[in-house]
BALOBA-1460 file (C-alpha; in Angstrom, 3 decimals):
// residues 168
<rec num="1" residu="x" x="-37.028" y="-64.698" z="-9.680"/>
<rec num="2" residu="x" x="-34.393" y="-62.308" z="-7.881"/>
<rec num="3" residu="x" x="-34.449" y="-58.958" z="-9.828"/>
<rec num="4" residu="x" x="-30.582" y="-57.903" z="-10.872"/>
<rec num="5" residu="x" x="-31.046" y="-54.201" z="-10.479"/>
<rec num="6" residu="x" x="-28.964" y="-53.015" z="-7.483"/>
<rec num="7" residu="x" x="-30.141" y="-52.629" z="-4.246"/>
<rec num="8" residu="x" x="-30.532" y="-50.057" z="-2.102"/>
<rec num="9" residu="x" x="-27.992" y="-50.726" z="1.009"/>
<rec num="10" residu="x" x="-29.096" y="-51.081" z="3.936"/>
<rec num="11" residu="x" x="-29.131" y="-48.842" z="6.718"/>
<rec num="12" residu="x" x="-25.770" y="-50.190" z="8.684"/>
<rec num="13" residu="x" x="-24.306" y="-49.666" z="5.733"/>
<rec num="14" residu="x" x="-25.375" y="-46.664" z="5.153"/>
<rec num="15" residu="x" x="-24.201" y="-45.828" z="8.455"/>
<rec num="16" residu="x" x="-20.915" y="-47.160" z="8.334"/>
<rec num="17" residu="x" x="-20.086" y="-45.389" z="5.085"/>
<rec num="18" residu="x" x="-20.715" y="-41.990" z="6.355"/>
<rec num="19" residu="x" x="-18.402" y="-42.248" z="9.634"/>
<rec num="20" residu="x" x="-15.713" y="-43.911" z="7.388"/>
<rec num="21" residu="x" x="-15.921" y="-40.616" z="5.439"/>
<rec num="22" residu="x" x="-16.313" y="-38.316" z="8.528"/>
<rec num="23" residu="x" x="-12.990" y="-39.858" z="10.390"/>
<rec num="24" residu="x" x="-11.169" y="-39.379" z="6.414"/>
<rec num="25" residu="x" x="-12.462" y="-35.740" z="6.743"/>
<rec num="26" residu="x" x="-11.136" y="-35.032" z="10.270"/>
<rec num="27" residu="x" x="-8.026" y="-36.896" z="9.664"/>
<rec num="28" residu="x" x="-7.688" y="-34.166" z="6.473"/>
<rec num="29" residu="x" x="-8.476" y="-31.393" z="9.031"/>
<rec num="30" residu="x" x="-6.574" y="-32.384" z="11.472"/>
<rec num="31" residu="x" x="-3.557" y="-32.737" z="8.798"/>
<rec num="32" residu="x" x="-4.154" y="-29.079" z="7.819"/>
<rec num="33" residu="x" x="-3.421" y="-27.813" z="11.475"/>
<rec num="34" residu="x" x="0.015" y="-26.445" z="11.621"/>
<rec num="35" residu="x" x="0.713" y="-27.810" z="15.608"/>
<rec num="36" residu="x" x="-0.922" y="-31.373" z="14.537"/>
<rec num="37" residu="x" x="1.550" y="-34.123" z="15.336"/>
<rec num="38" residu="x" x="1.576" y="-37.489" z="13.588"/>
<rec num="39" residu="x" x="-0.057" y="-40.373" z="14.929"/>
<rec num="40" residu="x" x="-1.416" y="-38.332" z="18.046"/>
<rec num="41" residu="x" x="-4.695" y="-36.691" z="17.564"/>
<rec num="42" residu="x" x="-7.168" y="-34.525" z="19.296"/>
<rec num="43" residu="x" x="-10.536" y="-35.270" z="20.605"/>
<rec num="44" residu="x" x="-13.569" y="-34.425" z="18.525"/>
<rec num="45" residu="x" x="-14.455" y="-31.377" z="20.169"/>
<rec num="46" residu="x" x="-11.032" y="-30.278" z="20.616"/>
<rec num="47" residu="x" x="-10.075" y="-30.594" z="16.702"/>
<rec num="48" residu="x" x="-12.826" y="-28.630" z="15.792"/>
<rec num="49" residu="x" x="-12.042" y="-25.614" z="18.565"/>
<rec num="50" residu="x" x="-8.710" y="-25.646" z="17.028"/>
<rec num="51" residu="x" x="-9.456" y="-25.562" z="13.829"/>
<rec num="52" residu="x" x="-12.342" y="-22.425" z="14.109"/>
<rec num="53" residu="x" x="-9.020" y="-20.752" z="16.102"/>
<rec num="54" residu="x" x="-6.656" y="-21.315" z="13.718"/>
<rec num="55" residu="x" x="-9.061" y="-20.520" z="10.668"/>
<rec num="56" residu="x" x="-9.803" y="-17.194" z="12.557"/>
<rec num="57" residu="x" x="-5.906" y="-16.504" z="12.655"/>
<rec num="58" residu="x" x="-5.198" y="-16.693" z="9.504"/>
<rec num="59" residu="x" x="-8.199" y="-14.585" z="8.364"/>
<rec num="60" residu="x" x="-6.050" y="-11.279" z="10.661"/>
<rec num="61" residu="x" x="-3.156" y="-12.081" z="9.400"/>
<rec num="62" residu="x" x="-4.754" y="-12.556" z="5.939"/>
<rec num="63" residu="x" x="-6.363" y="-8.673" z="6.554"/>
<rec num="64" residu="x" x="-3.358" y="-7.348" z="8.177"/>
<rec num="65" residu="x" x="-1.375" y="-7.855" z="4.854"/>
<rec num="66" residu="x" x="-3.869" y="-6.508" z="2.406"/>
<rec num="67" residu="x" x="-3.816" y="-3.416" z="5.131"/>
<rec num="68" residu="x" x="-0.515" y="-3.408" z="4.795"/>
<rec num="69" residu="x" x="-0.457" y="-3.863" z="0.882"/>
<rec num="70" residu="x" x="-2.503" y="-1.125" z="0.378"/>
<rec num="71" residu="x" x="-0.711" y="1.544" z="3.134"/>
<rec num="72" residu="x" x="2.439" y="0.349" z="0.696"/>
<rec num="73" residu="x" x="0.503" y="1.123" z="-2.694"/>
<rec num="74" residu="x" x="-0.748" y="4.318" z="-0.999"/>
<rec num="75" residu="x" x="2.928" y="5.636" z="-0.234"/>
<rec num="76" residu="x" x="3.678" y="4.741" z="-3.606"/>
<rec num="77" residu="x" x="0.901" y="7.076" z="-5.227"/>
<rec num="78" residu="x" x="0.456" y="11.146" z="-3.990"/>
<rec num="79" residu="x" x="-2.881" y="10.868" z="-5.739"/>
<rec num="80" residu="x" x="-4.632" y="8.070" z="-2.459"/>
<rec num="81" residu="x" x="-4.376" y="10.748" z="-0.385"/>
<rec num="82" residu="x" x="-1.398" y="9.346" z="2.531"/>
<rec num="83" residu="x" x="0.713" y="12.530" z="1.981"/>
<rec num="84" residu="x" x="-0.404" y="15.092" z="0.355"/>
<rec num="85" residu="x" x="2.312" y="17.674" z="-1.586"/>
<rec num="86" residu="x" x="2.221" y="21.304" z="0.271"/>
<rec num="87" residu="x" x="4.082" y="23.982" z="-1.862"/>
<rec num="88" residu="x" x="5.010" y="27.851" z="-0.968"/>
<rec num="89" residu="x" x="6.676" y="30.115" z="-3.249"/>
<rec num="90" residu="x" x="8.316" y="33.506" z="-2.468"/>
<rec num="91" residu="x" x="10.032" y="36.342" z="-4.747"/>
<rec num="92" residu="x" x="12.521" y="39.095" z="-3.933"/>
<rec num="93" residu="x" x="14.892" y="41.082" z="-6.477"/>
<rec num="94" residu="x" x="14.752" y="38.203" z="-9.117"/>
<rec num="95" residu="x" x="14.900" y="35.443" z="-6.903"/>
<rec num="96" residu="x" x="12.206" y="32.654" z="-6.487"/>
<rec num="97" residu="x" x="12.303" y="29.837" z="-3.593"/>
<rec num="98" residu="x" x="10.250" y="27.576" z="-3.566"/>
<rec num="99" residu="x" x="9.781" y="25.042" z="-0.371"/>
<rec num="100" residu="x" x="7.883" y="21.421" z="-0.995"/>
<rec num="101" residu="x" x="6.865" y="18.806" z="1.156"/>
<rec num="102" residu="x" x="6.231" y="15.529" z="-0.113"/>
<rec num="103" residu="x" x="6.506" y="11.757" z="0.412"/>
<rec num="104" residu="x" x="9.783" y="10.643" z="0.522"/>
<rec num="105" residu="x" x="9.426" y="7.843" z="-1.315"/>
<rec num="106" residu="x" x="8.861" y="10.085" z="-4.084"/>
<rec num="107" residu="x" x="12.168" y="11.726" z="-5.582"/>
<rec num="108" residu="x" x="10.378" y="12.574" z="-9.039"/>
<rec num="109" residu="x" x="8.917" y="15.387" z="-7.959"/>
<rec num="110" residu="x" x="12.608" y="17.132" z="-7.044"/>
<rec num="111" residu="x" x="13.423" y="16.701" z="-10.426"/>
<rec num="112" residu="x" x="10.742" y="17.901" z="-12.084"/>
<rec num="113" residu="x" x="10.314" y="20.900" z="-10.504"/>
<rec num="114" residu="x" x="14.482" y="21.433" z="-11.231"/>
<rec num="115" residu="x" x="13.432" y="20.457" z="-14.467"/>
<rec num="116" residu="x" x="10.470" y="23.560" z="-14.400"/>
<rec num="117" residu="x" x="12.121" y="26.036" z="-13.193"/>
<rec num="118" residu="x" x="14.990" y="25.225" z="-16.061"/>
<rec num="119" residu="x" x="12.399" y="25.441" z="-18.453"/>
<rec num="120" residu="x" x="10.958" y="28.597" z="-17.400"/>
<rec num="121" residu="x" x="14.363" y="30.603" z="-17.730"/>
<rec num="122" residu="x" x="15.609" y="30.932" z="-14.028"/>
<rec num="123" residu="x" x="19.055" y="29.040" z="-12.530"/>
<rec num="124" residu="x" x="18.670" y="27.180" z="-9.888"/>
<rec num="125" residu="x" x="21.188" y="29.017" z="-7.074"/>
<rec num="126" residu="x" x="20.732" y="25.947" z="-4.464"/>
<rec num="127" residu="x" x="18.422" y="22.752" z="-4.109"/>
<rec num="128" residu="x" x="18.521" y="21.231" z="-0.739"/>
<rec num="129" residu="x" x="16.382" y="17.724" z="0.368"/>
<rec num="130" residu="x" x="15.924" y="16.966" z="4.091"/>
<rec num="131" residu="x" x="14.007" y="13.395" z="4.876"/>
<rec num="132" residu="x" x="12.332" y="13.540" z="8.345"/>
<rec num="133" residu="x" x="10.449" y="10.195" z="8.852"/>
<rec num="134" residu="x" x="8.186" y="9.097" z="5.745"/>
<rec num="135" residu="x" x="8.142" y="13.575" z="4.494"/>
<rec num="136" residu="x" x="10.743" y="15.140" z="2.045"/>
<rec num="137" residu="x" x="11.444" y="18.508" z="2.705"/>
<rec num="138" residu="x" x="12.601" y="20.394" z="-0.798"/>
<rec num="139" residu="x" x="14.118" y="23.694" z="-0.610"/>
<rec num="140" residu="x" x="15.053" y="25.567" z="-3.355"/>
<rec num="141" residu="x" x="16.787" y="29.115" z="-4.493"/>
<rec num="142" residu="x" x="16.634" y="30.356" z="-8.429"/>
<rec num="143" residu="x" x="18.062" y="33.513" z="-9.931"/>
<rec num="144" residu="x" x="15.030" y="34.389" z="-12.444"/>
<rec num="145" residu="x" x="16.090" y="37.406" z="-13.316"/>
<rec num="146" residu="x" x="18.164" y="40.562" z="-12.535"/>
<rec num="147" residu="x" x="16.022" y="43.631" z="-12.543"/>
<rec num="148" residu="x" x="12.266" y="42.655" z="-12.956"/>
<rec num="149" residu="x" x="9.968" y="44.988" z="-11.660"/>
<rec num="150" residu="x" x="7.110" y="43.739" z="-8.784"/>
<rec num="151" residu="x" x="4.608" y="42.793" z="-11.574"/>
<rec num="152" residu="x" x="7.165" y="40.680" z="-13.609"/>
<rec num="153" residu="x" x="8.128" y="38.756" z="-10.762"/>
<rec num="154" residu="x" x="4.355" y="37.990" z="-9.674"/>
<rec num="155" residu="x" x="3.906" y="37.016" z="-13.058"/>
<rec num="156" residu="x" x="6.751" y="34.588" z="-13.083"/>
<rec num="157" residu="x" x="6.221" y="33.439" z="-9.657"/>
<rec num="158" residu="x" x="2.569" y="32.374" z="-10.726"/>
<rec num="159" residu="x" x="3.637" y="30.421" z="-13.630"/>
<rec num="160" residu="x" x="6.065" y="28.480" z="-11.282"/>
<rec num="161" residu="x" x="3.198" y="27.948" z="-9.003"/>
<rec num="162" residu="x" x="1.382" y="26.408" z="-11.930"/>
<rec num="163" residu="x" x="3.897" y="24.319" z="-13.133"/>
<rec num="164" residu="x" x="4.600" y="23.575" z="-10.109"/>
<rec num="165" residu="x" x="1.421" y="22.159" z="-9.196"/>
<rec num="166" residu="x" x="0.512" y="20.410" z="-11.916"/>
<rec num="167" residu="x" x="3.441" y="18.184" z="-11.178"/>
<rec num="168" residu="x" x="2.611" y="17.690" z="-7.277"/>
């Protein structure tokens, strides 16, 4: 009596299957390729060297845009580091300047500090912005005061600074 269960195929089979599925699997690979052209394909050895290439290619390029997606976020945000804000301040006779350099991407930061210095009492005489490249150079001129003594206008000067700073 001949059993029903199935039965294990047989080696040619076997065989036969598994380059079926390994010619479906190149055909795939060699589908994927961007310079593959239909109904002419490479040898063996060839498809595969092209492939490793091309797979190797797109990994750069896929590196070269994170680089350049996080150069982009980094421009974006003082705090990562790419430019980092330099301040000076100076008084004479009731007058504060102040000169800033920062990113020029980042315009907030000439506000605010118009903004501060607003806030803290003085009027701003003149406020000048000069882009050089990927830097913002700020200048600016405030009347503070008329008549404060040297100690007054350290005093005020400081506070600036502070304000100042806590922005950049």
């Amino acid at each position: 009596e001949i059993s029903l269960c199935t039965a294990k195929p047989d080696r040619k089979t076997v065989e036969k299957n598994r380059r079926m599925r390994m010619k479906l699997l190149y055909a795939s690979l060699d589908s994927l390729l961007p310079c593959s052209k239909v109904g002419v394909s490479l040898p063996l050895p060839e498809l595969l060297d092209e492939s490793v290439n091309y797979i190797k290619d797109l990994q750069k390029k896929i590196d070269q845009t994170k680089e350049k997606v996080s150069q982009l976020a980094g421009d974006m945000r003082p705090e990562t580091g790419m430019i980092t804000p330099h301040m000076e301040l100076w008084g004479v006779d009731g007058r504060v300047g102040a000169a800033i350099i920062t990113s020029a991407r980042d315009w907030s930061v000439f506000c605010k500090i118009i903004e501060v210095i607003q806030e803290e009492g003085g009027e701003i005489l003149s406020a000048n912005v000069t882009i050089v490249g990927d830097k913002a150079y700020c200048i600016f001129h405030s009347l503070v005061g008329e008549d404060n003594s040297g100690s007054e206008m350290c005093m005020i000067s400081d506070k600036l600074r502070k304000r100042i700073e806590s922005i950049i």
